[in-house]
C-alpha positions in Angstrom: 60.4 9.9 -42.0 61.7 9.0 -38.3 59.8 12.1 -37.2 56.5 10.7 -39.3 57.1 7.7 -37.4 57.1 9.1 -34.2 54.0 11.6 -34.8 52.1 8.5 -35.7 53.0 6.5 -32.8 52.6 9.3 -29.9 48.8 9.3 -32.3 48.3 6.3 -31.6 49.2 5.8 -28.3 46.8 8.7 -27.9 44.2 7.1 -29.2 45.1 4.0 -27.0 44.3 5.3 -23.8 41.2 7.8 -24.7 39.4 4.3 -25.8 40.8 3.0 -22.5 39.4 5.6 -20.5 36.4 5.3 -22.5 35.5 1.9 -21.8 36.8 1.9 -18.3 34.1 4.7 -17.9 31.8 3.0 -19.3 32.1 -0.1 -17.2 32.5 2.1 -13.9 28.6 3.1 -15.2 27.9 -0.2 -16.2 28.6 -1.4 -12.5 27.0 1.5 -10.8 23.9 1.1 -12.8 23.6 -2.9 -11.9 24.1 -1.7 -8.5 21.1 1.3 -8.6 18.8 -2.1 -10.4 20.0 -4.1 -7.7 19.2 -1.5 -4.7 16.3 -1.2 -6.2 14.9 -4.5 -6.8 16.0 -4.7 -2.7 13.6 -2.4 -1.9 10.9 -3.6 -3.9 11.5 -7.2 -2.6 11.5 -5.7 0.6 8.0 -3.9 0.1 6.2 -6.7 -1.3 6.8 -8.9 1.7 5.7 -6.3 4.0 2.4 -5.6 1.4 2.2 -9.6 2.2 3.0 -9.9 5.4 6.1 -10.5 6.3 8.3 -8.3 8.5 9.7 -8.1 11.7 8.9 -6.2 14.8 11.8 -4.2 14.9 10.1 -2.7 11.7 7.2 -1.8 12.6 6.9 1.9 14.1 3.9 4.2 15.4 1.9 6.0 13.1 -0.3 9.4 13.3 -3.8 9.6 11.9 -2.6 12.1 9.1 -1.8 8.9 7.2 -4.9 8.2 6.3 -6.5 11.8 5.7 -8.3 12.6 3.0 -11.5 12.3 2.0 -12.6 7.9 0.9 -14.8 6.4 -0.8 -15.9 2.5 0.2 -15.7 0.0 -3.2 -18.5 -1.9 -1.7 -21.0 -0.4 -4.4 -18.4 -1.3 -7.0 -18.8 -4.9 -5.8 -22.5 -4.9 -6.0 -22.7 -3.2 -9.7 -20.1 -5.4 -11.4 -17.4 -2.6 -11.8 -15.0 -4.7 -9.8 -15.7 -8.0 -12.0 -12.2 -7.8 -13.8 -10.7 -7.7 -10.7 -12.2 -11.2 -9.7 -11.6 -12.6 -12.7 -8.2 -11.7 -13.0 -7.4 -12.9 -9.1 -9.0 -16.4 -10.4 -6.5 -16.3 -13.7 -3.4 -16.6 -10.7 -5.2 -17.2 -7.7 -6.9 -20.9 -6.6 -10.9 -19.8 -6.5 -12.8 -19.1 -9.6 -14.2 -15.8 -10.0 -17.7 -16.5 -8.3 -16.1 -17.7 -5.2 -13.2 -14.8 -5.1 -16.9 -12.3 -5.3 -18.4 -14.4 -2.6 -15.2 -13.9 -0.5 -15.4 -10.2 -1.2 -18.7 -9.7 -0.7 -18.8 -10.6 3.1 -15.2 -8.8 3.3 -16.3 -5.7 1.3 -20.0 -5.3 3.2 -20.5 -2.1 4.6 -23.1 1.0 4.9 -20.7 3.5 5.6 -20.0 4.5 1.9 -17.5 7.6 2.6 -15.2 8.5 5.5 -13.1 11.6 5.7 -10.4 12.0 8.0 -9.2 15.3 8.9 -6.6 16.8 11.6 -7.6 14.6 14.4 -11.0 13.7 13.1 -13.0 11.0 11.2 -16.5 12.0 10.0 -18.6 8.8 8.8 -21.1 9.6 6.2 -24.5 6.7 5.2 -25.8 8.3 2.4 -27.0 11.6 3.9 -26.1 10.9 7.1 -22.6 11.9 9.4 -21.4 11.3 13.0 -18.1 12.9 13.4 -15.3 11.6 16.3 -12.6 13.3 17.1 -9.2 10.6 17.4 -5.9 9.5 19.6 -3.7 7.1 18.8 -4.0 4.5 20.6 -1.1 2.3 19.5 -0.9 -1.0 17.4 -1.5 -5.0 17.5 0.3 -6.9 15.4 -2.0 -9.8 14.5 -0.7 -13.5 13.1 -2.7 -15.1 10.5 -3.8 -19.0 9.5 -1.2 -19.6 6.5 1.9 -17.7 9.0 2.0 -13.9 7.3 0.8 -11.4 9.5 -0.4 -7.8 10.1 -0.8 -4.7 11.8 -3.6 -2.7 13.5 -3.2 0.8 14.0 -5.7 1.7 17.1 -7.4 5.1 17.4 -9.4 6.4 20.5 -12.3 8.6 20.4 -12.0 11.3 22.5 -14.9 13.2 21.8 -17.4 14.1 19.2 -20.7 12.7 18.2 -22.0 9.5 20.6 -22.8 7.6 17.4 -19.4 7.7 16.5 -17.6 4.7 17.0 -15.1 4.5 20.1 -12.3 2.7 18.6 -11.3 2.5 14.5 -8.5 0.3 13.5 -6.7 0.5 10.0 -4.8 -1.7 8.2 -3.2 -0.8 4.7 -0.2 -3.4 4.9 2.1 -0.9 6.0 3.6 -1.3 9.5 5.4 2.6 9.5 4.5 6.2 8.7 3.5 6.0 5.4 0.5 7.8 3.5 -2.0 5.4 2.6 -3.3 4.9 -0.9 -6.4 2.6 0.5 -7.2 0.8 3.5 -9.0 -1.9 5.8 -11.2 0.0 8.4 -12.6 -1.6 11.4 -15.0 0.2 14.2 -16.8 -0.2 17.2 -17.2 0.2 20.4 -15.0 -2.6 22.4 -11.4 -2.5 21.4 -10.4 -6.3 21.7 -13.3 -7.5 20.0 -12.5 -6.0 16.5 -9.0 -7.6 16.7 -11.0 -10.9 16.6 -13.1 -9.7 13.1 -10.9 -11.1 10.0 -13.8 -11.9 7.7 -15.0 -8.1 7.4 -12.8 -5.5 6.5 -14.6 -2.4 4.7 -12.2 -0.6 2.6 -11.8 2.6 1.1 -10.0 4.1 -2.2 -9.9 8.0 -2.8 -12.9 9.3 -3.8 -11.0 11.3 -6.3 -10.6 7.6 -8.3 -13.5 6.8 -10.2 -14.1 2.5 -10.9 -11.4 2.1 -13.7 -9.0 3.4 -11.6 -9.7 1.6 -8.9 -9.5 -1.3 -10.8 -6.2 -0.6 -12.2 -4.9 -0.3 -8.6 -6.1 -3.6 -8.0 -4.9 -5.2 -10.5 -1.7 -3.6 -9.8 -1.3 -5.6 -6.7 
């Protein structure tokens, strides 16, 4: 009997500390996953303000025209055939415009007839219909530009220094990223007098893969 008692106890105790350990284990993972959901809600926090604007200097680095390569298509035409009409109606759903007056807004920023640019090694080729003049690039640094409600944002400068004399002589992208990064769309400015485009805030051609048909680029959209 005293040995019974004894098995039964040492079974016990056993049993004891394997639930211990269990549930010790279990909070360890407990803590380390609220600290991986924490880390990352950090970084997405972190992203979003830069996406809106807000950063500092000291984050802001140089960045090499391969971030943009690829081959873009402008979302102008999407403007102008309606495709992009769930996108204004769902910025007037959380935004303070109606629908007609987010378009209106879009329409002067959207505006463009350059409907495709692709960038390759050192090169941007810009295609009307057709028609291409091709410029070979340099970085030419950034400007990091303040706007009316406080946010602000970054201009990456390229220089051409050859190709086609149509070609523009300076482009300037914006993608609200202010470090190497690839870009998944962007803002592109051009011309020929390098101060004067930091002034233009009302037009701002952009450009989404032309890979993405309209519902994707919607979706992407939307997504922001």
């Amino acid at each position: 009997m005293q040995g019974t008692i004894r098995k039964t106890a040492g079974a016990l105790a056993l049993t004891m500390a394997m639930l211990f350990a269990t549930g010790a284990a279990a909070q360890m993972q407990g803590i380390q996953l609220a600290a991986g959901s924490s880390t990352h809600n950090h970084a997405h926090n972190h992203d979003d303000d830069v996406y809106k604007g807000y950063f500092k200097d000291s984050q802001i680095a140089e960045r090499s025209l391969s971030d943009w390569e690829g081959d873009w298509q402008s979302v102008y035409p999407y403007l102008q055939d309606g495709t992009l009409d769930p996108v204004m109606a769902h910025k007037a759903e959380h935004g303070k415009k109606t629908a007609e007056e987010y378009r209106a807004y879009y329409e002067i920023g959207y505006r463009t007839d350059v409907d495709r640019i692709v960038i390759g090694p050192g090169s941007v080729a810009f295609h009307k219909g057709d028609k291409s003049v091709q410029g070979q690039y340099a970085a030419d640094g950034y400007e990091v530009l303040t706007y009316k409600k406080g946010n602000r944002g970054v201009r990456f400068i390229f220089k051409k220094m050859a190709g086609d004399s149509e070609a523009p002589q300076f482009i300037q992208f914006s993608d609200h990223r202010i470090a190497p990064e690839k870009a998944d769309h962007y803002h592109l400015y051009w011309g020929d007098d390098r101060a004067a485009l930091l002034e233009e805030v009302t037009n701002w051609p952009t450009y989404y893969p032309s890979s993405m048909n309209g519902d994707d680029i919607v979706h992407a959209m939307m997504a922001h």
